[in-house]
ZAMI-578469 format. One line per 5 residues: number of its first residue (from 1); their letters; for each residue x, y, z of C-alpha. Coordinates in steps of 0.25 Angstrom, whole numbers, plus 5000, padded with zeros to 4 digits. Layout:
N
NUM = A = X:Y:Z | ...
//
This chain:
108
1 = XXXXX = 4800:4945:4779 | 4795:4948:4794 | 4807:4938:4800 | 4817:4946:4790 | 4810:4959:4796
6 = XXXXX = 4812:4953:4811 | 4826:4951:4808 | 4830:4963:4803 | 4824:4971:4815 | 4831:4963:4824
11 = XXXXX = 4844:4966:4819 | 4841:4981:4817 | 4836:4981:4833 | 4849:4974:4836 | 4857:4983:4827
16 = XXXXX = 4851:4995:4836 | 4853:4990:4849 | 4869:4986:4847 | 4871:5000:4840 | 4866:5010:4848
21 = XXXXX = 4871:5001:4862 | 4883:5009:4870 | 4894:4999:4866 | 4895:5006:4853 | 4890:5022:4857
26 = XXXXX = 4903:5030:4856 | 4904:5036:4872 | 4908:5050:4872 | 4922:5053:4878 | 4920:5061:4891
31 = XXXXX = 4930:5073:4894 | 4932:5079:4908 | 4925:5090:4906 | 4912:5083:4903 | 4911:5078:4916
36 = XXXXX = 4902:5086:4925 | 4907:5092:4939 | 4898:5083:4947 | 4905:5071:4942 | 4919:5076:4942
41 = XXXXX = 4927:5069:4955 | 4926:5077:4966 | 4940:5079:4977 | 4939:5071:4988 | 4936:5081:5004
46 = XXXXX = 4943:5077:5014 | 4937:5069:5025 | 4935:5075:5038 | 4941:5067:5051 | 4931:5063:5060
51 = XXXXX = 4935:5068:5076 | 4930:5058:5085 | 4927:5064:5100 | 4934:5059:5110 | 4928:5045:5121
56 = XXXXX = 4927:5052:5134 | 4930:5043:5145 | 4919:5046:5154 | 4906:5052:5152 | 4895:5057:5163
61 = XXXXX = 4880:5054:5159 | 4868:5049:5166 | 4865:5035:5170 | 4852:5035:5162 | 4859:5036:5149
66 = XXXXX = 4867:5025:5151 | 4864:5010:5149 | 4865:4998:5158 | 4872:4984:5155 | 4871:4973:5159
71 = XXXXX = 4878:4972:5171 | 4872:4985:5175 | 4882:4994:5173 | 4879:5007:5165 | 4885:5013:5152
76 = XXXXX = 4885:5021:5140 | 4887:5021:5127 | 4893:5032:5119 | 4899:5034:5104 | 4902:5020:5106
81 = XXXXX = 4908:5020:5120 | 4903:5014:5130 | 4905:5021:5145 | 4902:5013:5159 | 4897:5021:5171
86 = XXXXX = 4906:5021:5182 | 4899:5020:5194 | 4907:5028:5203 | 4908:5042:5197 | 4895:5040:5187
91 = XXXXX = 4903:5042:5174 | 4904:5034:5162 | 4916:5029:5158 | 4922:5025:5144 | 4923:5009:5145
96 = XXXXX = 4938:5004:5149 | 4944:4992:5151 | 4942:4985:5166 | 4932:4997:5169 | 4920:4986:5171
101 = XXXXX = 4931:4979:5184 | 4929:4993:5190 | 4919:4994:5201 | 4916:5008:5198 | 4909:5003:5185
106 = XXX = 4899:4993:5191 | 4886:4996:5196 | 4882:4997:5210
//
């Protein structure tokens, strides 16, 4: 009697998971006008262009914010641009090709 009681209430548990699982709930068709606003796709802004300053080619500052190499010659480095001093006028000048075979760039 009590292993014919088991067995019944195991197949009435398993009867009452499969049918109440979401397989077999009808889903309820969704209209266009049931979707909120916040949900609704939004228009795309347009995108703003980024304007880049201009690389000066020469820029005046003093020696104590500038940084020493090795071989002693001093530089700076700004917004990714690197600027030698020259020692002849004191400025600092955008690095160029050949610029380190001019005598004007080498310490004293």
């Amino acid at each position: 009697m009590q292993i014919r009681f088991h067995f019944y209430l195991v197949i009435v548990l398993c009867l009452l998971i499969t049918g109440c699982s979401k397989k077999h709930q009808p889903q309820k068709e969704i209209t266009v006008t049931d979707i909120p606003e916040s949900a609704k796709p939004e228009t795309k802004k347009p995108v703003k262009k980024v304007v880049h300053t201009p690389v000066p080619k020469t820029i005046t500052l003093d020696d104590r914010g500038a940084k020493k190499a090795v071989d002693g010659r001093l530089y700076y480095d700004l917004e990714g641009h690197r600027y030698w001093r020259n020692y002849k006028d004191g400025k600092y000048h955008l690095y160029k090709e050949g610029m380190f075979d001019d005598p004007a760039f080498k310490p004293q």
